[in-house]
C-alpha positions in Angstrom: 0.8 -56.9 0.4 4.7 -56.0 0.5 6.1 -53.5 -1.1 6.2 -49.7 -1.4 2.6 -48.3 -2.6 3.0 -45.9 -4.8 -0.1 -43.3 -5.3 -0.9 -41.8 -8.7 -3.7 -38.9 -8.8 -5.7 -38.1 -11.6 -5.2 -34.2 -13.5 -9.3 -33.4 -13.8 -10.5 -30.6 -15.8 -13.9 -29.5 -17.9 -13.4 -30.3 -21.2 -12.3 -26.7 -23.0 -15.2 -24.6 -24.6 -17.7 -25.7 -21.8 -20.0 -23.0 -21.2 -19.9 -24.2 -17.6 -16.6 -24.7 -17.1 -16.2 -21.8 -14.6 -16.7 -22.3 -11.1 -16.0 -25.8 -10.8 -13.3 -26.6 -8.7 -10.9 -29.0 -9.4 -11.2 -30.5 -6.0 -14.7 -31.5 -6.5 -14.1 -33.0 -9.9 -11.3 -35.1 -8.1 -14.8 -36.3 -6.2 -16.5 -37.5 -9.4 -16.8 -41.3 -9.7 -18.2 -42.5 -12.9 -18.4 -46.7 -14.0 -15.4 -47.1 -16.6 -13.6 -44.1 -15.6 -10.4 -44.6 -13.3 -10.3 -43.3 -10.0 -9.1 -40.0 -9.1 -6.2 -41.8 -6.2 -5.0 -44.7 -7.5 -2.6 -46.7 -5.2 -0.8 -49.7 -6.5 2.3 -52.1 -5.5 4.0 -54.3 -8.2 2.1 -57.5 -8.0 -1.0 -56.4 -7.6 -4.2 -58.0 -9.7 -5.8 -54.5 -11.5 -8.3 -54.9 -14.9 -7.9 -52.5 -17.8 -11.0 -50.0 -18.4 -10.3 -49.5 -21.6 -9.3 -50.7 -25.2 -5.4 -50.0 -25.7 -4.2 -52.3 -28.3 -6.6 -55.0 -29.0 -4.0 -56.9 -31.2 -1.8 -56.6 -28.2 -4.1 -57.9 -25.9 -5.2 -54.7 -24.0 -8.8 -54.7 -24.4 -11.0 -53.5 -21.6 -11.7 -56.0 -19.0 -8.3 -57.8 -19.5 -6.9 -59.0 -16.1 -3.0 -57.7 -15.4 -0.3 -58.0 -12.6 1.9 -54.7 -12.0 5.2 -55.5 -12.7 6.9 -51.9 -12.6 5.5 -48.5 -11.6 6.9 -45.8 -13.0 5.9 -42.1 -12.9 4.8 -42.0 -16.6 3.8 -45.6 -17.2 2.7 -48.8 -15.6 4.1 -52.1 -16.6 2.2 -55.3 -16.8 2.1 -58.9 -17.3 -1.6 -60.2 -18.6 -2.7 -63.0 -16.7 -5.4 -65.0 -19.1 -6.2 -66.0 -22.6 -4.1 -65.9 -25.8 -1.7 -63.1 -24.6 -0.9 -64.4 -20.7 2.4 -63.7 -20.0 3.0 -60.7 -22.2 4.7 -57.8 -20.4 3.2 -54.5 -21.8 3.3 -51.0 -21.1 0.6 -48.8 -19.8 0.5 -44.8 -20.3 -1.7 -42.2 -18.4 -4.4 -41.6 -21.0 -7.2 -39.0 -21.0 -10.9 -40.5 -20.4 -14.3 -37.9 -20.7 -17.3 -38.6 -19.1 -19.5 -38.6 -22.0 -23.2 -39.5 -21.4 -23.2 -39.0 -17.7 -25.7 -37.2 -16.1 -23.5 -33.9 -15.4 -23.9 -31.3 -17.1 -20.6 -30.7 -18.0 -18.0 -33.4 -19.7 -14.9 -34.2 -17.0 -11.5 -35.1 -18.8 -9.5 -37.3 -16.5 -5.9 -38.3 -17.5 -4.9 -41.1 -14.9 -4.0 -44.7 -15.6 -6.7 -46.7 -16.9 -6.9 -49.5 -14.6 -8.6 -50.2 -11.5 -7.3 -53.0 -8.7 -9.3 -56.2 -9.4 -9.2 -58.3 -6.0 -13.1 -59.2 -6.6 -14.9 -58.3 -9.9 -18.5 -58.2 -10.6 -19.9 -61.9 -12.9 -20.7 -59.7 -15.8 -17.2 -58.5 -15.7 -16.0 -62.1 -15.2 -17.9 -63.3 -18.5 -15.4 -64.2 -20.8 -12.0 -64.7 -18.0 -10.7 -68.1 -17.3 -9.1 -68.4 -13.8 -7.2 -71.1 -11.8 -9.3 -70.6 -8.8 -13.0 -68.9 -8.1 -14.1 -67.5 -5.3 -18.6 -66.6 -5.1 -20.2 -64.5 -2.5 -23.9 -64.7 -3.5 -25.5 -62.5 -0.2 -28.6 -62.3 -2.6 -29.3 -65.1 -5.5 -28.6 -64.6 -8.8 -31.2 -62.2 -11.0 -30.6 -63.3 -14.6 -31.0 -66.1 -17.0 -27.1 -67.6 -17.2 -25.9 -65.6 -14.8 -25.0 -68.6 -12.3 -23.6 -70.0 -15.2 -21.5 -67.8 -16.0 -19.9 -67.5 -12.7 -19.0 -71.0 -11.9 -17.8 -71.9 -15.2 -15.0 -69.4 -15.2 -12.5 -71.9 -12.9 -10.7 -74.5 -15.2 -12.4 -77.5 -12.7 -15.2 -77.9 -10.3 -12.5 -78.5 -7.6 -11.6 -75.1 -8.0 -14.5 -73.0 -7.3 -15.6 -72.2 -3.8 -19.4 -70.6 -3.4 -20.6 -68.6 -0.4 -24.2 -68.0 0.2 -24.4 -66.0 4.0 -28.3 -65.9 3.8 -29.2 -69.3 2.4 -28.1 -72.8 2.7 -28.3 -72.7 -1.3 -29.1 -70.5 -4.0 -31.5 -70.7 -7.1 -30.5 -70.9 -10.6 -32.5 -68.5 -13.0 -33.1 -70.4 -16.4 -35.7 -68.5 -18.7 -36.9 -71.5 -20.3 -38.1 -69.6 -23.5 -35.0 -68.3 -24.3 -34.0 -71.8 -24.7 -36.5 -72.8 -27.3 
């Protein structure tokens, strides 16, 4: 994409009182890649898709999993245009916020403050489930595993013309329907 990338990295520490805390270098935290946390390196240009990781302002429209286009980058802030639902278009603001790593199978708790977006080129179906979008892209290299899961992923374009499915390793795939969930 054009345009200057700008880099943001993460400040990672042990959160305070952590009998553990010492001897854990900062550089290895920087390592640490957990499912809803940010990334330690970050690197974004203004127009780039990202998705928010977590709730902001959900009468605003920031809830996690929203779909936003960087607009500005600033050293303190992001700012961003959502790009579906009942808030598209809205230009919002977007601090560095502190996430912990509650529940995670280290034995300490990592504090990361970093932006709390990730870049959204391709997300997962489940992630998808709920998003409308103008055009839809599937790469099934494996069928789907779940009842609805099919579903769910080519009913998030707004028309049938829109969607475009990939299958590398079959000429088709199989929809999963659990019949008795449907009685």
């Amino acid at each position: 994409m054009p345009g200057d990338e700008h880099v943001f990295f993460s400040a990672d520490t042990v959160e305070a009182g952590d009998d553990r805390e010492y001897g854990i270098a900062t550089e290895f935290l920087n390592t640490i890649t957990l499912p809803g946390m940010p990334p330690h390196w970050l690197a974004l240009k203004v127009g780039v898709p990202v998705i928010l990781l977590r709730n902001l302002d959900t009468s605003s429209g920031l809830c996690n999993g929203t779909r936003l286009i960087v607009r500005r980058l600033a050293h303190r802030l992001i700012v961003v245009e959502i790009v579906g639902g009942f808030h598209a278009g809205t230009i919002l603001n977007i601090p560095r916020i502190t996430t912990s790593s509650i529940g995670n199978h280290w034995p300490f708790t990592l504090l990361r403050r970093q932006f709390p977006v990730q870049l959204a080129f391709a997300m997962t179906i489940n992630k998808a489930q709920g998003q409308t979008m103008g055009m839809v892209g599937i790469y099934l290299p494996e069928p789907v595993f779940t009842h609805g899961q099919l579903y769910v992923a080519l009913s998030r374009a707004t028309s049938v013309d829109n969607v475009s499915m990939h299958c590398p390793n079959e000429e088709s795939t199989t929809n999963v329907v659990y019949t008795e969930l449907l009685r």
